[in-house]
N, C-alpha and C positions, 0 to 999 in steps of 0.2 A: 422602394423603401428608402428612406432616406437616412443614412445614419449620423448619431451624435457626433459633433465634432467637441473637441478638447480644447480647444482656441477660440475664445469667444470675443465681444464690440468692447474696447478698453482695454486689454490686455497687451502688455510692451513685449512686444516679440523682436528676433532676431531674423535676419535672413540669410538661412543654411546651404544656399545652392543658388544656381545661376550668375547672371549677369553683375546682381545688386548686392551679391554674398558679401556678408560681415554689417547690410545697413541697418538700423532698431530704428522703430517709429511706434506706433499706438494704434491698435486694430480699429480701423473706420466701420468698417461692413464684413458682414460675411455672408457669402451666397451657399446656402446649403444644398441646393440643387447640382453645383457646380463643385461643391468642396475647395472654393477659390475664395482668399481674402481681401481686402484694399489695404494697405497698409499707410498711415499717414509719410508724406513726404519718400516713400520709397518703387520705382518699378517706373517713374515717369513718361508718359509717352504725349509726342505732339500729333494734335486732332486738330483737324480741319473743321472751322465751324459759319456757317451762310451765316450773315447777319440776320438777327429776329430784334422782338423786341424786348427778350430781356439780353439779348449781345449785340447793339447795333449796329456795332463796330465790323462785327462777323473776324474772321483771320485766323490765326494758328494758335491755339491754346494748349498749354500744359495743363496732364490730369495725370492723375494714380489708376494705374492699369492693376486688373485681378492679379494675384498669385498664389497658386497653390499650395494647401494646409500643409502639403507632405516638405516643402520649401520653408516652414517656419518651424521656428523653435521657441518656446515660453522663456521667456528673464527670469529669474527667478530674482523678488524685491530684494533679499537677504542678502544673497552673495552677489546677484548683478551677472552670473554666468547664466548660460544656454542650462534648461532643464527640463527633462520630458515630466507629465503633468499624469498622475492618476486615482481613482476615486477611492473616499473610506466612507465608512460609517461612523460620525463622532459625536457625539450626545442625541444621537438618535436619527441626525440629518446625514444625508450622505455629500461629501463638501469635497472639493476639487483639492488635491495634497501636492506638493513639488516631489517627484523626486530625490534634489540632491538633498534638501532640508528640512524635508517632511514635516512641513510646514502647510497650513490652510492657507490658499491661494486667494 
């Protein structure tokens, strides 16, 4: 079974642990399988790549390595601080709420 994650593709997160702690970027991808995100411009790592032809060049390239959901934290748009993220019922829809500002996400 694979469960709902709370961080979803667009969402400007923080990075709360590890290596990269304190970097904010924009959720690229999420792997639900793995419960691991891409974050834009954060987690970099260098990959060896043979030349083909959409890289003809082939050589050492930087990319955005996975990081785990439980390593992010949601911005919240309002105040711009770290805010954990949970669900309501509001005009009949059930909508993603911050938190610190209990605001619709």
């Amino acid at each position: 079974m694979i469960k709902k994650l709370k961080i979803k593709t667009g969402d400007t997160v923080r990075i709360i642990a590890g290596d990269h702690k304190g970097t904010e970027g924009k959720v690229m991808r999420v792997n639900l399988e793995k419960n691991k995100a891409i974050v834009e411009g954060a987690n970099m790592v260098s990959k060896h790549e043979k030349p083909s032809a959409k890289n003809p060049q082939g050589g050492i390239v930087k990319k955005e390595a996975l990081i785990h959901i439980s390593n992010l934290s949601l911005i919240d748009a309002k105040s711009g601080d770290a805010t954990r993220v949970g669900y309501e019922v509001r005009d009949g829809k059930k909508v993603r709420v911050s938190k610190k500002s209990n605001e619709v996400i």
